[in-house]
C-alpha positions in Angstrom: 39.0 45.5 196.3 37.5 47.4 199.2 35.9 50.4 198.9 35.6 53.5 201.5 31.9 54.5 202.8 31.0 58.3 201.7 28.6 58.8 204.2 28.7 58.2 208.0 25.7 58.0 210.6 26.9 59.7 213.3 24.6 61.4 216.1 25.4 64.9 217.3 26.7 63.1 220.8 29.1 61.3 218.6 30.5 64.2 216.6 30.9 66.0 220.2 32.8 63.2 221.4 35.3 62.8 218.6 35.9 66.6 218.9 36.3 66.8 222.6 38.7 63.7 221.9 40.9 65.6 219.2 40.7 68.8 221.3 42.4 66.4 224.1 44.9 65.2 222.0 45.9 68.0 220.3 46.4 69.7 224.3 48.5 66.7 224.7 51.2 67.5 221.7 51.2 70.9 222.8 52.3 69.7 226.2 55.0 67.9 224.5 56.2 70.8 222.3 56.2 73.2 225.2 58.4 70.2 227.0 60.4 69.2 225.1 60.7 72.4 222.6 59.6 72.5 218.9 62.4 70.0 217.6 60.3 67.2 217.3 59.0 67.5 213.7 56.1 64.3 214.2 55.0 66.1 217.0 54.0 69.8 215.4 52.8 67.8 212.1 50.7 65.9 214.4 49.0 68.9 215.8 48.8 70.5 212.5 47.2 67.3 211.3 44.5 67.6 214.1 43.9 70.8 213.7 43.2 70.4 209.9 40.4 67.6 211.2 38.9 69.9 213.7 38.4 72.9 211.0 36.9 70.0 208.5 34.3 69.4 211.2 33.2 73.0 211.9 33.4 73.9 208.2 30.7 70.9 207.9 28.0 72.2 210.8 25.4 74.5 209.8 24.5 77.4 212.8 21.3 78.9 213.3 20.4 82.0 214.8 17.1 83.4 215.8 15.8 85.7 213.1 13.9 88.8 213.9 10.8 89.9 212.0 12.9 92.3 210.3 14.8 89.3 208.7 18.5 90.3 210.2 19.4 87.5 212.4 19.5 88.6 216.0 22.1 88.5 218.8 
């Protein structure tokens, strides 16, 4: 039986690229629920679906900020 990979090598290019890609196609269902109203069920779980993804990728990055001498991260 096949197993699934835990861990992925993916560059930062490629994590950009699969967002900008989901950000695309998630514009693309809201298109079609602004067209065709919010009737079609696939369609909004679709976007919910994406939007689950999306917020699983910035959960996963770690942001830095420059830190001042004083230790409180500056703006």
């Amino acid at each position: 039986m096949t197993k699934y990979r835990k861990q992925f090598a993916l560059h930062l290019r490629d994590i950009d690229l699969i967002e900008t890609a989901l950000r695309s196609e998630l514009s693309r269902c809201a298109k079609k629920t602004l067209t065709h109203g919010p009737s079609t069920p696939a369609n909004t779980e679709r976007a919910k679906e994406i939007n689950q993804l999306l917020a699983k990728i910035y959960h996963q990055k770690v942001f830095y900020s420059q830190v001042n001498v004083t230790g409180i991260p500056g703006g």
